[in-house]
DRENDOFI-571149 format. One record per residue (C-alpha): residue number from 1; residue in one letter; x, y, z. Coordinates in steps of 0.5 Angstrom, whole numbers. Layout:
# residues N
NODE|k|r|x|y|z
NODE|NUM|A|X|Y|Z $
...
***
This chain:
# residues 480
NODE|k|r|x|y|z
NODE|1|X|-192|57|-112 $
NODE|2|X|-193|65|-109 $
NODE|3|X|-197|67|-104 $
NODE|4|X|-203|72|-106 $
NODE|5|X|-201|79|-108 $
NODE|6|X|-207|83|-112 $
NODE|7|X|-204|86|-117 $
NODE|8|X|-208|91|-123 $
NODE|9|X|-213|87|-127 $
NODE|10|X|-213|81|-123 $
NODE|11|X|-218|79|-119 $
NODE|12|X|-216|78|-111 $
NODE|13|X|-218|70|-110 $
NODE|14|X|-218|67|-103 $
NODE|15|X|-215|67|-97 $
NODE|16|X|-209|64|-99 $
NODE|17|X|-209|63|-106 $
NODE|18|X|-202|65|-110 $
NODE|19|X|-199|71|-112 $
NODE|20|X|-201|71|-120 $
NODE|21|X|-196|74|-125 $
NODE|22|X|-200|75|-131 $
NODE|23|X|-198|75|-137 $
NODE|24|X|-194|68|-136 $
NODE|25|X|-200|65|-132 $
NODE|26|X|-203|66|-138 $
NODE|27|X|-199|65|-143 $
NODE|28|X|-199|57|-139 $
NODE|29|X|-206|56|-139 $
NODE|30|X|-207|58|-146 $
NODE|31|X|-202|53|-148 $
NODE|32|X|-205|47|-144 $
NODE|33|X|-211|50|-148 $
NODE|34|X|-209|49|-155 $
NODE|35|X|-205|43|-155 $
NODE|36|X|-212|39|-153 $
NODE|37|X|-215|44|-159 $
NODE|38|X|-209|41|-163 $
NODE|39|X|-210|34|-162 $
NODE|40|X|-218|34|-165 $
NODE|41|X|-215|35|-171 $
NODE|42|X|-207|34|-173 $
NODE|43|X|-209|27|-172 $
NODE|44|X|-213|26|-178 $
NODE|45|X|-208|27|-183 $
NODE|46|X|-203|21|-181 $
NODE|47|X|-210|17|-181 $
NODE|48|X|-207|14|-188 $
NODE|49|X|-200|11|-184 $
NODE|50|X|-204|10|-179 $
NODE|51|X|-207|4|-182 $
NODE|52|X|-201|2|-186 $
NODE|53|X|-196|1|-180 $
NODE|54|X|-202|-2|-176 $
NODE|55|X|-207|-5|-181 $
NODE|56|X|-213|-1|-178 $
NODE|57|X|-220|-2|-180 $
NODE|58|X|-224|4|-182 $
NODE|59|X|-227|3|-177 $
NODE|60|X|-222|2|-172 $
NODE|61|X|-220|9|-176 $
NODE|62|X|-226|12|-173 $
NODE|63|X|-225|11|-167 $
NODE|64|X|-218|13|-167 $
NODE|65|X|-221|20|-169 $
NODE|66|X|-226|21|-165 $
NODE|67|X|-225|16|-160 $
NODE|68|X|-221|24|-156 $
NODE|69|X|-228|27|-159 $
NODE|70|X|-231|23|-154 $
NODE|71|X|-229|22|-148 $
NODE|72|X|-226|30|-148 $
NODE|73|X|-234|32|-149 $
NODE|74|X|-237|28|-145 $
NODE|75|X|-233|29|-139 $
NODE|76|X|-232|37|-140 $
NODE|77|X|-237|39|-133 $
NODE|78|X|-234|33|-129 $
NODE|79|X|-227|36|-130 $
NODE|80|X|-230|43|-128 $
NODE|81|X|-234|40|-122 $
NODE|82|X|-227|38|-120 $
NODE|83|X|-224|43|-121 $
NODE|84|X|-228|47|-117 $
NODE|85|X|-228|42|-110 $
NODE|86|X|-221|40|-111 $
NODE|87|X|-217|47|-114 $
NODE|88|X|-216|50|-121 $
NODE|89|X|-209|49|-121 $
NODE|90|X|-209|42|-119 $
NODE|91|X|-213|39|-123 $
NODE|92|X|-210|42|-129 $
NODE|93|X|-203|41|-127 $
NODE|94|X|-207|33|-126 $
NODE|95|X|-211|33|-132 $
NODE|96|X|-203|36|-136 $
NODE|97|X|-200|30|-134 $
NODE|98|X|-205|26|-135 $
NODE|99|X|-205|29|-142 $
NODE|100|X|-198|28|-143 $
NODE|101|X|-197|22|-140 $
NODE|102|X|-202|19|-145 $
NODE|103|X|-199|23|-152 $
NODE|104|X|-193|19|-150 $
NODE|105|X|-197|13|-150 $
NODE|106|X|-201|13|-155 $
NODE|107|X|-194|15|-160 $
NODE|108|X|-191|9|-157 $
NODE|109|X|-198|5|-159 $
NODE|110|X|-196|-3|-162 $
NODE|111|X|-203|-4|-164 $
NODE|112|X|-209|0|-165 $
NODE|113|X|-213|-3|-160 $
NODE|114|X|-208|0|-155 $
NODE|115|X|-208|7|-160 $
NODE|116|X|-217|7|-159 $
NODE|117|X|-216|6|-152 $
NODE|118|X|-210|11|-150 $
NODE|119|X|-213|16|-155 $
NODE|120|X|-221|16|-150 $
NODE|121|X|-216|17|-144 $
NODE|122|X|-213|23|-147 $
NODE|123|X|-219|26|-148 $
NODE|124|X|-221|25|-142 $
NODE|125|X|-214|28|-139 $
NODE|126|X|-216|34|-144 $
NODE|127|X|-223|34|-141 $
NODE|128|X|-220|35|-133 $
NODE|129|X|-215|41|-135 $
NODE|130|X|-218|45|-141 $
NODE|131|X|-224|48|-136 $
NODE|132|X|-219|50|-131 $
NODE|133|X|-216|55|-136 $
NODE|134|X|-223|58|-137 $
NODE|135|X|-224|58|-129 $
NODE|136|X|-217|61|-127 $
NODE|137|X|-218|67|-132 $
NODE|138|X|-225|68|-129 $
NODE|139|X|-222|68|-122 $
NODE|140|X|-216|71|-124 $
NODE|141|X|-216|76|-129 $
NODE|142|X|-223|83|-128 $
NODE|143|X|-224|88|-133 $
NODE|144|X|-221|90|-140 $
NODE|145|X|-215|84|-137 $
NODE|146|X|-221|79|-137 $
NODE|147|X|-224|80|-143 $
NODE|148|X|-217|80|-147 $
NODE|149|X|-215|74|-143 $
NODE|150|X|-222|71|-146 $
NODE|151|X|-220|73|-153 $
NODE|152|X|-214|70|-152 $
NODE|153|X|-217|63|-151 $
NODE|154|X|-222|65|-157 $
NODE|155|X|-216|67|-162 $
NODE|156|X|-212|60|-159 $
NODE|157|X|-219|55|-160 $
NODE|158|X|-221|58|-168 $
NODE|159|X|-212|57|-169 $
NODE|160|X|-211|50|-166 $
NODE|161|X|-216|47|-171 $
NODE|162|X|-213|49|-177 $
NODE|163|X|-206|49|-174 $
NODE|164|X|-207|42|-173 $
NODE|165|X|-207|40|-179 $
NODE|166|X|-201|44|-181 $
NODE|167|X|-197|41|-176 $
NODE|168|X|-200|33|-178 $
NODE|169|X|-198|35|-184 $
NODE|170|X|-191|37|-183 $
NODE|171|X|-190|32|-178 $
NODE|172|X|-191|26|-183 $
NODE|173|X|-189|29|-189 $
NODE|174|X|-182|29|-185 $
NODE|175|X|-183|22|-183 $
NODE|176|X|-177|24|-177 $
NODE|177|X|-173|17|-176 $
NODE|178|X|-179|13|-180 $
NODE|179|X|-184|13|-174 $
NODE|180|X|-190|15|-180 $
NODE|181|X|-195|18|-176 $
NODE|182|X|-192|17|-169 $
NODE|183|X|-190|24|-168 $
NODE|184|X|-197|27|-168 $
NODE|185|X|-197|24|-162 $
NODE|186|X|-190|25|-159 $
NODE|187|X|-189|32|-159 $
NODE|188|X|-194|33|-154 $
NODE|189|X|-189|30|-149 $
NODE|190|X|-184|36|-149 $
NODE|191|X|-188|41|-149 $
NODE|192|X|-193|38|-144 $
NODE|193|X|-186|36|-139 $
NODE|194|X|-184|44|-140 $
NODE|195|X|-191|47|-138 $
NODE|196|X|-192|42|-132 $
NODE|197|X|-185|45|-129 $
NODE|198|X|-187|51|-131 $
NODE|199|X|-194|51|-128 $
NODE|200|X|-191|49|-121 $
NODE|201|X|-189|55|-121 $
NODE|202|X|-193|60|-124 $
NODE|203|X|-201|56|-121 $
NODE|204|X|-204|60|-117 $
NODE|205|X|-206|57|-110 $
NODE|206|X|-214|57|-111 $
NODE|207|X|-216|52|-107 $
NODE|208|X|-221|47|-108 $
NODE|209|X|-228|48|-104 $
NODE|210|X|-230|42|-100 $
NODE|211|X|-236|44|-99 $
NODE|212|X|-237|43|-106 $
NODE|213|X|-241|36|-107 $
NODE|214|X|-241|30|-112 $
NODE|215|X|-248|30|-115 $
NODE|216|X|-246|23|-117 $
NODE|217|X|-253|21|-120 $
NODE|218|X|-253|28|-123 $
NODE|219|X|-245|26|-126 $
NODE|220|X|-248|19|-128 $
NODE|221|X|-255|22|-132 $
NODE|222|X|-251|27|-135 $
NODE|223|X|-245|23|-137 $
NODE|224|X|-250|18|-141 $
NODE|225|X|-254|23|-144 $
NODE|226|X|-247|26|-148 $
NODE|227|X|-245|20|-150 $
NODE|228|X|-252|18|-152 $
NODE|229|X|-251|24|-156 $
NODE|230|X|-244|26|-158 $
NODE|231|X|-242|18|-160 $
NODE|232|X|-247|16|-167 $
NODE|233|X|-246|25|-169 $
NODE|234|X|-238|24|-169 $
NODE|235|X|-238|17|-172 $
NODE|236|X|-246|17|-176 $
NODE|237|X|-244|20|-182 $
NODE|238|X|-238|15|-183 $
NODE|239|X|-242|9|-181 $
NODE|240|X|-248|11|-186 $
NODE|241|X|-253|13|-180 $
NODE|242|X|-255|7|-177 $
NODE|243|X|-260|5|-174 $
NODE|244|X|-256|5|-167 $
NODE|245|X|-255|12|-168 $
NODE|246|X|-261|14|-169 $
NODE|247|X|-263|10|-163 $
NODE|248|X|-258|13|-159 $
NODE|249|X|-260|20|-161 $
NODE|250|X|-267|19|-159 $
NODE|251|X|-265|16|-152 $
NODE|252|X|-260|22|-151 $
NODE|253|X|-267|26|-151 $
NODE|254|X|-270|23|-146 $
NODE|255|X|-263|22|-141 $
NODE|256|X|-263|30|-142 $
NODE|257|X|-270|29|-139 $
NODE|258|X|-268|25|-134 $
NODE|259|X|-262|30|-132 $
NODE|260|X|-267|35|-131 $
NODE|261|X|-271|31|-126 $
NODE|262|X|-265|30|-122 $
NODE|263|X|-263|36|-121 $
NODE|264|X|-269|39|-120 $
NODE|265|X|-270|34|-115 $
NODE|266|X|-262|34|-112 $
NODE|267|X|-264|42|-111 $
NODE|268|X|-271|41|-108 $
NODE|269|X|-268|36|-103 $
NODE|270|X|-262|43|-101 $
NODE|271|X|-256|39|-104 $
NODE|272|X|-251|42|-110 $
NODE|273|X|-254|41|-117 $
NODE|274|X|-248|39|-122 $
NODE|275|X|-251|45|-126 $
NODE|276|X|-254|50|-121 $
NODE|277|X|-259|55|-124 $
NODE|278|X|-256|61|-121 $
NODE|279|X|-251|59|-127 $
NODE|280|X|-257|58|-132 $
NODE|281|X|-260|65|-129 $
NODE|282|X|-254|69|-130 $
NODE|283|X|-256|75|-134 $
NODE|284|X|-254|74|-141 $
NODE|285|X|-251|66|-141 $
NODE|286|X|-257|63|-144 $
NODE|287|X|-257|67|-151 $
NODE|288|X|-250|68|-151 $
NODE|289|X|-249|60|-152 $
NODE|290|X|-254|60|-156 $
NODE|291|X|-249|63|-161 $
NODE|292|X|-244|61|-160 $
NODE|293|X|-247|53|-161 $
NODE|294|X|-249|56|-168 $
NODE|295|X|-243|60|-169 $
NODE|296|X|-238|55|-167 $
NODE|297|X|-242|48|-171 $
NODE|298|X|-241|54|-177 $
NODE|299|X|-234|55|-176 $
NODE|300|X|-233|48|-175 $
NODE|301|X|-238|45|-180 $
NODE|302|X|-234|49|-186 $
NODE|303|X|-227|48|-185 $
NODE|304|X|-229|40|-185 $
NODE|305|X|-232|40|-191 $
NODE|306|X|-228|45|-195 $
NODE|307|X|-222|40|-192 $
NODE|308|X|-226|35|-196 $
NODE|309|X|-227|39|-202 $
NODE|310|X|-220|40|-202 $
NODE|311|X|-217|34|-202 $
NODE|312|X|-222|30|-205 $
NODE|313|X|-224|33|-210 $
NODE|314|X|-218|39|-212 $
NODE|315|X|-212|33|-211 $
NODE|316|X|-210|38|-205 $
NODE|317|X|-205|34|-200 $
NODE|318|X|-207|36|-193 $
NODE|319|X|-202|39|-191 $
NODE|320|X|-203|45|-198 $
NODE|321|X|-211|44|-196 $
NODE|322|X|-209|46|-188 $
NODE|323|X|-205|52|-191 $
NODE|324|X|-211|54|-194 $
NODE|325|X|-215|54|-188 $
NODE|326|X|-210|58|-185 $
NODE|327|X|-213|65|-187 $
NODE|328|X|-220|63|-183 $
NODE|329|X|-216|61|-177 $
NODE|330|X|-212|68|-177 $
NODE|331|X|-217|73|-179 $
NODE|332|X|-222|69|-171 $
NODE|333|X|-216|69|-168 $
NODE|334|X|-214|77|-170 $
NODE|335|X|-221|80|-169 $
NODE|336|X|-222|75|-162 $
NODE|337|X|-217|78|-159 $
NODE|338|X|-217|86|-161 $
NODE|339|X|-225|87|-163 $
NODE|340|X|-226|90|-156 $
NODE|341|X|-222|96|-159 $
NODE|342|X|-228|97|-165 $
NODE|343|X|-231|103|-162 $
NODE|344|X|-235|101|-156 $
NODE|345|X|-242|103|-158 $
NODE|346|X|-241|98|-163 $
NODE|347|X|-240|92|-158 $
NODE|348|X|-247|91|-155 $
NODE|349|X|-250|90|-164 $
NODE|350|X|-243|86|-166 $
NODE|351|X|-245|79|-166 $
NODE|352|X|-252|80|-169 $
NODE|353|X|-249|85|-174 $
NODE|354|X|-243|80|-175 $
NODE|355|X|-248|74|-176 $
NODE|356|X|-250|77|-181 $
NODE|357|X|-244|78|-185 $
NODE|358|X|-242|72|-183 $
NODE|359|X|-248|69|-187 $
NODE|360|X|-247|73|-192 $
NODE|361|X|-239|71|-193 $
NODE|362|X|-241|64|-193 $
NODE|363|X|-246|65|-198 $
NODE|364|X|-240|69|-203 $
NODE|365|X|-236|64|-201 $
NODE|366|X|-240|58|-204 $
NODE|367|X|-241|62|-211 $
NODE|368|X|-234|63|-212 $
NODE|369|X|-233|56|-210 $
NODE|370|X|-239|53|-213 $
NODE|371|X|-236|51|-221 $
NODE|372|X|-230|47|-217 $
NODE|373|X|-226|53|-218 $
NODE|374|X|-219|52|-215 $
NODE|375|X|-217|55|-208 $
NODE|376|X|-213|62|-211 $
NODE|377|X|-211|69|-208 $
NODE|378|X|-219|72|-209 $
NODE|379|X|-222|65|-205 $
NODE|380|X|-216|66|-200 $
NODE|381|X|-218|73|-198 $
NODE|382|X|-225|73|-198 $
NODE|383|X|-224|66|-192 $
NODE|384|X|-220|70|-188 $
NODE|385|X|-224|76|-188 $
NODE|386|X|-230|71|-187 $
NODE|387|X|-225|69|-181 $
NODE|388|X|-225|76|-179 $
NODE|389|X|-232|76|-179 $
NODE|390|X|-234|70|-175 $
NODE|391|X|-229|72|-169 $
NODE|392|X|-233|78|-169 $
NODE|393|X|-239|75|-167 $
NODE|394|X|-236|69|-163 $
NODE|395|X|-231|73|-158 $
NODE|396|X|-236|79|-156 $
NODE|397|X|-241|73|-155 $
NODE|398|X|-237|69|-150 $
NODE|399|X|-235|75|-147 $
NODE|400|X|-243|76|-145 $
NODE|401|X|-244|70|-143 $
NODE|402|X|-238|69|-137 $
NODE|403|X|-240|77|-135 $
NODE|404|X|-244|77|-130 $
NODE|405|X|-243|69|-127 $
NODE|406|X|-241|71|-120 $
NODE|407|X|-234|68|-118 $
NODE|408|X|-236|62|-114 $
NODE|409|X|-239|60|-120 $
NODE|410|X|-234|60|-124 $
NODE|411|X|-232|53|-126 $
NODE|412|X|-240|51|-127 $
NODE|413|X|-241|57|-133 $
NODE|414|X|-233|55|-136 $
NODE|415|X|-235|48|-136 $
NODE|416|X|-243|49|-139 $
NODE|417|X|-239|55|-143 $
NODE|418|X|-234|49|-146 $
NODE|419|X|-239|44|-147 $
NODE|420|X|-243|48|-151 $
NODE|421|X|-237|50|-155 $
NODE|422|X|-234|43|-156 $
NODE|423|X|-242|40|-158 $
NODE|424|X|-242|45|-163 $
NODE|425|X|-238|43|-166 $
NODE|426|X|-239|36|-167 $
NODE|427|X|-246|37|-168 $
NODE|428|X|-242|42|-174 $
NODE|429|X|-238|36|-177 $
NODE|430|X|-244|32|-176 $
NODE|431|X|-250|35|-180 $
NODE|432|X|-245|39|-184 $
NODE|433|X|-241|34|-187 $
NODE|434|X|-248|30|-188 $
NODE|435|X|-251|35|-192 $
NODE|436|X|-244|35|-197 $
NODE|437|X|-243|27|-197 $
NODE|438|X|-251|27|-198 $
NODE|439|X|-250|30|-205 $
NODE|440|X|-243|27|-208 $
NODE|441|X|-239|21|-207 $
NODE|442|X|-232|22|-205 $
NODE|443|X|-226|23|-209 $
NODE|444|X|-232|26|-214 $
NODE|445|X|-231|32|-220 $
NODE|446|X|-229|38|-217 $
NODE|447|X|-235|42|-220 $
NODE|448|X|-239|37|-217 $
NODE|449|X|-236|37|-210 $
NODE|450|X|-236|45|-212 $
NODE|451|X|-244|44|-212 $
NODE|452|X|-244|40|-206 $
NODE|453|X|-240|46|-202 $
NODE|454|X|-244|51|-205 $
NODE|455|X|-251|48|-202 $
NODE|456|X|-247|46|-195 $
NODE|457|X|-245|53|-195 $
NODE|458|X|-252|56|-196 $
NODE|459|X|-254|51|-189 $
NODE|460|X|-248|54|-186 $
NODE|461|X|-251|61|-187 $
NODE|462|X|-258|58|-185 $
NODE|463|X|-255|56|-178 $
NODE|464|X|-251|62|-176 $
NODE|465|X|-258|66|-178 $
NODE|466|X|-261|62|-173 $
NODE|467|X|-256|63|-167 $
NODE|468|X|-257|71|-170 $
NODE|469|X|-264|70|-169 $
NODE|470|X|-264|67|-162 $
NODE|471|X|-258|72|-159 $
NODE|472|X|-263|77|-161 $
NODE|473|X|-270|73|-158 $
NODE|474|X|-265|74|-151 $
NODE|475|X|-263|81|-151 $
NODE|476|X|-271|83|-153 $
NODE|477|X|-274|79|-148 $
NODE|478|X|-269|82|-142 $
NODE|479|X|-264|76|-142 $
NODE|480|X|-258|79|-145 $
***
């Protein structure tokens, strides 16, 4: 690592802090980012060879899938807190590692118990390195540089869903050596082994902030009121919705409570919140996220059931189905990166504007796909143009919500941004997925599966309105 050197659209960090080359600190992080994107969903479709080889239960199938889920959402502002005391390039060198080092085993797993368990802790290595990217573009990069870098990670996360599948696909299909289902794991290693040499070069040296406080009790109420809540949405549509997962819900609310009043109390007593209300008061953040929970549960919520759909009804195999969600994937990531190039009086109005036509396009999609009707060229260019649309809300939004964070509190915004972010989607999948499996048994008729996508789809334009209706409720009342 270099010494610091401030260069044209970065930004000068602290004393000591490292010469930052630009193009290939980004290029890295953004590595980092989407390999941790990937393995939410290129697992899923070796699930098949996962209960041949191993002779997995569904359940134990459950937990394999969303075992990374988990741990990976609920230790999300631990790791950007750790980060923040500890130094950005540090921790995600350490949470790289981590990740790695537990792709490698979860690939060599002999039975699923050590799978679920080694998958958990990969969601939590995940959940250590990915809000340092967020938090070292924020302290790196300022100006026109900033908001490219920002929609560079835009583009990365609405690519890594569907390219997961793609590359599960491919993966399995090529059955390399017959190791089945073991390379969806296994290729994490090389690329993690080059980016960690790689980041022993390029990280700049941001060191951590020893004055920044453990709020344990803060860290523990938090902790609990996330898995309270991300465990029975992840596994409850899968499970039937049981009781348990209704009692835990409704102890996420009151744990969420008693956070609040944990914090209240660690600041009134003069110590460091582990959500400051500085952040929370930042112009702009509070709408901004708003939006982007309801822009990212529909993102997330369509391709899940349009997988389903696909596969279920349509006989697709998940490797056709994945390149069928591919034009979503590229049209979020085209406009994620290259919306700010739209004329700027348009900026401040393109996410309300682009909610509206997002919610209009899942509204034709659902009609055109209502009857059951195969997934051809007019389907294929209204999703990517609907993917056009979305990142045109999303990225504008996630702009706006880290703007005006002041650098010192760039970790706590990445790691509440990311949280946020990771939520919606798994409130997405979660109440989406139950709207479309409430309706049709699976496999079902194609025009059957077709209607139910058609009203899952009418519900995914309600929730985007919503988040319209909620940014606009923001900028109206001076908060964004």
């Amino acid at each position: 690592m270099t010494d610091l050197q401030t260069r044209p659209g970065t930004a000068a960090g602290t004393a000591g802090a490292a010469a930052v080359r630009p193009g290939p600190l980004l290029a890295l992080v953004l590595c980092g980012q989407f390999m941790a994107v990937l393995d939410g969903s290129i697992v899923n479709v070796a699930v098949p060879t996962v209960r041949t080889d191993l002779g997995a239960s569904g359940a134990a199938l459950q937990l394999v899938i969303a075992g990374y889920s988990i741990a990976y959402a609920v230790l999300l502002i631990t790791g950007a807190r750790l980060g923040a005391r500890f130094g950005y390039g540090r921790l995600f060198q350490l949470g790289l590692a981590a990740f790695t080092l537990t792709s490698l085993a979860c690939g060599l797993a002999p039975t699923t118990g050590w799978l679920i368990a080694f998958r958990l802790l990969q969601g939590a290595g995940a959940a250590v390195m990915v809000p340092q990217v967020m938090s070292l573009l924020q302290r790196t990069f300022t100006g026109a540089a900033r908001v490219r870098a920002i929609g560079l990670f835009s583009g990365v996360t609405a690519a890594g869903v569907a390219i997961g599948q793609i590359a599960g696909g491919l993966l399995v299909a090529a059955d390399l050596f017959g190791s089945g289902w073991r390379p969806v794991f296994l290729v994490n290693v090389p690329i993690g082994l080059a980016l960690l040499a790689a980041g022993a070069r390029l990280l700049p040296r941001l060191p951590g902030d020893a004055s920044r406080g453990f709020d344990v009790p803060g860290l523990l109420t938090l902790a609990a009121a996330l898995g309270l809540l991300v465990v029975p949405l992840v596994l409850g549509h899968e499970l039937g919705w049981p009781a348990w997962g209704w009692a835990m819900l409704a102890g996420s609310v009151l744990m969420f409570g008693l956070f609040a009043a944990v914090e209240r109390r660690v600041a009134r007593r003069g110590g460091q919140p582990l959500i400051s209300g500085r952040v929370l008061r930042a112009p702009g953040l509070r709408p901004s996220l708003a939006g982007l929970f309801t822009v990212m549960a529909a993102y997330a919520g369509f391709m899940f059931t349009f997988a389903l759909h696909q596969q279920a009804s349509l006989g697709h195999g998940a490797l056709k189905a994945g390149l069928c969600s591919a034009p979503v994937a590229v049209g979020f990531g085209v406009t994620s990166l290259y919306w700010q190039k739209l004329p700027g009086r348009l900026h401040r109005v393109l996410p309300s504007l682009a909610g509206v036509l997002l919610a209009g396009g899942y509204l034709l999609l659902g009609v055109l796909l209502g009857g059951g009707a195969e997934v051809g060229p007019v389907v294929l260019l209204e999703t990517g143009v609907l993917g056009l649309v979305a990142g045109c809300a999303y990225a504008p939004l996630f702009a706006r919500a880290l703007a005006r964070v002041a650098p010192e509190d760039a970790a706590d915004a990445s790691g509440v941004t990311v949280t946020v972010l990771q939520l919606g989607q798994v409130v997405g999948v979660a109440v989406l997925g139950s709207v479309f499996l409430g309706q049709v048994g699976l496999p079902a008729p194609a025009a059957d599966s077709g209607h139910a996508l058609m009203v899952t789809l009418a519900v995914d334009a309600a929730v985007v309105l919503l988040g319209v209706a909620l940014a606009l409720r923001g900028r109206s009342s001076g908060k964004g």
